[in-house]
N, C-alpha and C positions, 0 to 999 in steps of 0.2 A: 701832711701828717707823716711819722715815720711807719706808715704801714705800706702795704703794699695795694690795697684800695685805697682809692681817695675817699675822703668823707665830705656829706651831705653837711656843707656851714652856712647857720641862718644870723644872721645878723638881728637882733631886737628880736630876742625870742621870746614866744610868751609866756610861756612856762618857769615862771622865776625860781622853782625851786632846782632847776636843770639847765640853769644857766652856767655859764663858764665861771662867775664867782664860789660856786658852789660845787667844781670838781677839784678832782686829787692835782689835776696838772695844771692850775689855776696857781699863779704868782704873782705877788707886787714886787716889783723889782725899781724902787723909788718911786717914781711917779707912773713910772709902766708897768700894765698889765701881759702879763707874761702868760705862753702856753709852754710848757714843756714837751708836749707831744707832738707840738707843730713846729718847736722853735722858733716861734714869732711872738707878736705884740698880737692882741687880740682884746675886745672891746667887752666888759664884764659882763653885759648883756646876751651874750651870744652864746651859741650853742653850735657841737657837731657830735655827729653818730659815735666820737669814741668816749662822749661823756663817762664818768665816772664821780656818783656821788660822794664829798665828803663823811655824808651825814648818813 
């Protein structure tokens, strides 16, 4: 992440409405799911501590 704590990343989280589909730094970028805040690929189901709801 670009913070300065690492964050807490759960893979198959179960909370769908706090899933990585459902933050601000959440991207489809083609066929890839995109984080902005990690600068990585990241799986739609997932979740870490710097979520931020769309909605």
């Amino acid at each position: 992440m670009a913070h300065e704590i690492e964050a807490d990343f759960v893979y198959d989280y179960y909370n769908e409405d706090q899933q990585c589909k459902n933050c601000t730094s959440f991207e489809k970028r083609g066929d890839q799911n995109f984080c902005t805040e990690a600068n990585s690929e990241v799986p739609e189901n997932a979740h870490c501590d710097f979520f931020q709801s769309k909605y």
